[in-house]
N, C-alpha and C positions, 0 to 999 in steps of 0.2 A: 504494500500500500504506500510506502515511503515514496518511491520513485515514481509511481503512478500521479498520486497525487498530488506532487510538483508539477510533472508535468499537463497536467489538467488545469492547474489557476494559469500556469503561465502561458495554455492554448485560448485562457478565455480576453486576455488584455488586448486591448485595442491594437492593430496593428497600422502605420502607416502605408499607402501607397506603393512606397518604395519595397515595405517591406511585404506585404502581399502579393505584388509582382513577383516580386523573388521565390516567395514559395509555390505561385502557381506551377505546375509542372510543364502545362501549354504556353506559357509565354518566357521560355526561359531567351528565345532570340531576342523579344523587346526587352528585357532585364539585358541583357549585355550591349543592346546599343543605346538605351536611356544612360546605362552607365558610359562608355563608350563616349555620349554626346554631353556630357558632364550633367543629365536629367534627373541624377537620383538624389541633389538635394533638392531641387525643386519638388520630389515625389515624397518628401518628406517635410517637408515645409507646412505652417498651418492649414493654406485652401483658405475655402473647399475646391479641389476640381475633379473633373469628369477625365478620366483617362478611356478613350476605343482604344485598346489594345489588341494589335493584330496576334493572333492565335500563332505557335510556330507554322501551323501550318499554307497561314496566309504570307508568310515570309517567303516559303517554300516555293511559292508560287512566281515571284518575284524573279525575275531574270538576273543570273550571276554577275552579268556584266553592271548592273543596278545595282546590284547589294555593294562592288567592288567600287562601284564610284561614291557610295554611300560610305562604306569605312575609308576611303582613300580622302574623304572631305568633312570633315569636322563640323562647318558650317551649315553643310547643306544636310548632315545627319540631324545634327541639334533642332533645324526647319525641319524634317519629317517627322521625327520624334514630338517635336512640338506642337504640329498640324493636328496629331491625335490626342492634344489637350484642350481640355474646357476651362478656363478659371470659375466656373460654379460646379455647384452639387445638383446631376441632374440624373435623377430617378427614373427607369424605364415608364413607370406613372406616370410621370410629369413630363417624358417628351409630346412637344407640342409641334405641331407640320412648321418649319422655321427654319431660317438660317441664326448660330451662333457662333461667335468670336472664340476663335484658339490663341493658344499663348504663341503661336508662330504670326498672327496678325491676320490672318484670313480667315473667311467667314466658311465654316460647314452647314451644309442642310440637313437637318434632320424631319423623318418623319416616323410615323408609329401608324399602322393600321392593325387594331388589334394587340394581340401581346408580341406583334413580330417590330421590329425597329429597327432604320435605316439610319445610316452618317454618311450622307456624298451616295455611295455605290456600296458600302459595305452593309452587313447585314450583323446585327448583332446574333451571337450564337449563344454567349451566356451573356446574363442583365446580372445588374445590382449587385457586385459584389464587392460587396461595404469595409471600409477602409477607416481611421481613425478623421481621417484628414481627407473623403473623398467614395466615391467609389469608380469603380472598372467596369465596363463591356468589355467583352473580348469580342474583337468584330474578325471577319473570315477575308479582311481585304486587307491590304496595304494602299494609304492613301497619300497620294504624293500632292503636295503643294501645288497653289497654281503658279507658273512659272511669273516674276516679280518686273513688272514692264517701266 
């Protein structure tokens, strides 16, 4: 019971952003380029915001020669990484048919028919998973920025 029971108060404490990325097991690609684009104290930070997290498997999807201009660029990771943030807290509930403002500066659409929800093109696969400082979608796209004219 000793070591159960430790660990049991300490699965119940609020977890940050950062830190719930991290143990997801499907997003371990966005946990290493959040980190990567220096996003993991931002992912720890008070908020509240909204992270679409692309699943590893919408990474997967992502052309090599993409991903390789993406670690090869610092800037332009930190603007993708960033494109899939929200600075509020926003509840699969509470999506409303709208475009809203990412910490990268452009605007995402979002809409919800039903309990299914969209950001741009992607599609949420999991909703609401609550954070201390936020919560996550895990969406099944990788969404690139619109190029800065």
């Amino acid at each position: 019971m000793t070591a159960l029971g430790a660990c049991a108060t300490n699965a119940s404490e609020p977890q940050t952003l950062a830190d719930t990325i991290a143990k997801t097991a499907s997003l371990k690609t966005f946990n290493a380029l959040a980190a990567e684009a220096g996003m993991t104290e931002t992912l720890k930070a008070a908020g509240p915001y909204t992270v679409f997290a692309p699943s590893d498997a919408a990474f997967k999807a992502v052309p090599a020669k993409t991903m390789d201009a993406l670690k090869a660029d610092k800037a332009l990771l930190k603007s993708v990484i960033s494109y899939h943030i929200v600075p509020s807290r926003v509840a699969s509930k509470d999506v409303k048919p709208g475009n809203v403002e990412t910490l990268q500066g452009a605007k995402v659409a979002l809409a919800r028919a039903g309990t299914f929800v969209t950001v741009e093109e992607a599609m949420v696969e999991q909703a609401d998973i609550a954070a201390s400082n936020g919560v996550i979608h895990m969406v099944d796209t990788v969404m690139m920025p619109p190029k800065k004219k």
